[in-house]
Each structure stands twice: as structure tokens, then as C-alpha cells.
C-alpha angles and dihedrals in degrees: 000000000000121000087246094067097055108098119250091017114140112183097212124214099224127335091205091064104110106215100205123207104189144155135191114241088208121048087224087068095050096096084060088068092044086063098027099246099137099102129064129228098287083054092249118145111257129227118283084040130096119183139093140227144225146192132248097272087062092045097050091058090033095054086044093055103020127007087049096060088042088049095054097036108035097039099241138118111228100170147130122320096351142107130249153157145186114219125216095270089066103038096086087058095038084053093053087044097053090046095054094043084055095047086052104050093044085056088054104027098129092050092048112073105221102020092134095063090042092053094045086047091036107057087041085064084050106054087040085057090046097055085043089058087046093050093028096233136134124277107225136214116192102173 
């Protein structure tokens, strides 16, 4: 029997990959998310920045909840190993997304494996989405 036939089993790329989610706290420090220059040498997050990371395991549960649906309904491409952002003029809709997707998964949360994961990781997104609406910045994803 191969691995890929066990229910349940995911073959991760590399579990040492950090998936970033950031945004500047000035506009003047914007460009810095559109290269992913916002964390230093040791891979934390620098000053005039606000976000978290995580690793594969996260992302796999987050893009099935979550990046997926943004993907589809903000017109964006949030996925492994890429860069993107959404830009002011989507924010409003990615926030009422990510609620949604939240509300939906704590209805269902003992049917969900790892909802757990996806709602710690989730409303952290939110609440990252929410200050970038406040400050009208981009929301980055370095992955």
C-alpha cells in the first residue's frame, strides 16, 4: 500500500518552510511586503511590521478553509511557495470571507479535524485584515 492511499496521509514539502502572513503598520513600509523584506536573518518579523507565520502543516488546513474561498472569491492567488497580497480595495470582502469561513467551521468544529488549528490561525488572519483596513495597507502573503 503507498502512503498516498492511507486515508488522511499529506507528503509535505518541507516543514521548515515558514508561510508569513504581515502587514506594515506605515504605508511607507508597504513596498517592503510586496518583496518580502519584512523579517530579518533569524526569520523574525521586523519593526513597523505586525503578522505571524506558520509552517505547512498550518497551511494545508488554512488553504482548505480559508485561502481557497479567497482565492475564488477575491481574485487572488494565495498558494504554496508564492507571493501575494490583497490590496485595500478587497480587504473589506476578504474580512467578510474570513468571518464566514470562521462562523462555519465553529458550527461544525467536531466534525472538522483540525478546527481547531484553522480557527487559532484563522481569526489571527482576521484580525490581521481588520488593522490593515484601519491603517489602509496591504495584507501580505510571503509563502
Amino acid at each position: 500500500m503507498a502512503n498516498s492511499d492511507i486515508p488522511g496521509y499529506v507528503e509535505y514539502l518541507s516543514l521548515n518552510h515558514r508561510y508569513y502572513v504581515v502587514i506594515a503598520l506605515k504605508k511607507e513600509l508597504e513596498d517592503s511586503i510586496f518583496d518580502c523584506h519584512f523579517f530579518d536573518d533569524n526569520g523574525d518579523i521586523k519593526e513597523g511590521f505586525e503578522g505571524f507565520w506558520f509552517n505547512e502543516i498550518v497551511f494545508v488546513i488554512v488553504e482548505k478553509y480559508l485561502f481557497d474561498f479567497l482565492n475564488d472569491e477575491c481574485g487572488v492567488w494565495i498558494d504554496m511557495y508564492e507571493e501575494e497580497q490583497i490590496f485595500p480595495e478587497k480587504l473589506q470582502q476578504a474580512l467578510e470571507i474570513t468571518t464566514r469561513q470562521i462562523l462555519a467551521v465553529e458550527k461544525d468544529a467536531e466534525k472538522i479535524p483540525d478546527s481547531d488549528v484553522f480557527l487559532e490561525n484563522a481569526r489571527k488572519i482576521k484580525a490581521l485584515i481588520e488593522k490593515a483596513i484601519k491603517l489602509n495597507t496591504t495584507v501580505g502573503f510571503c509563502f
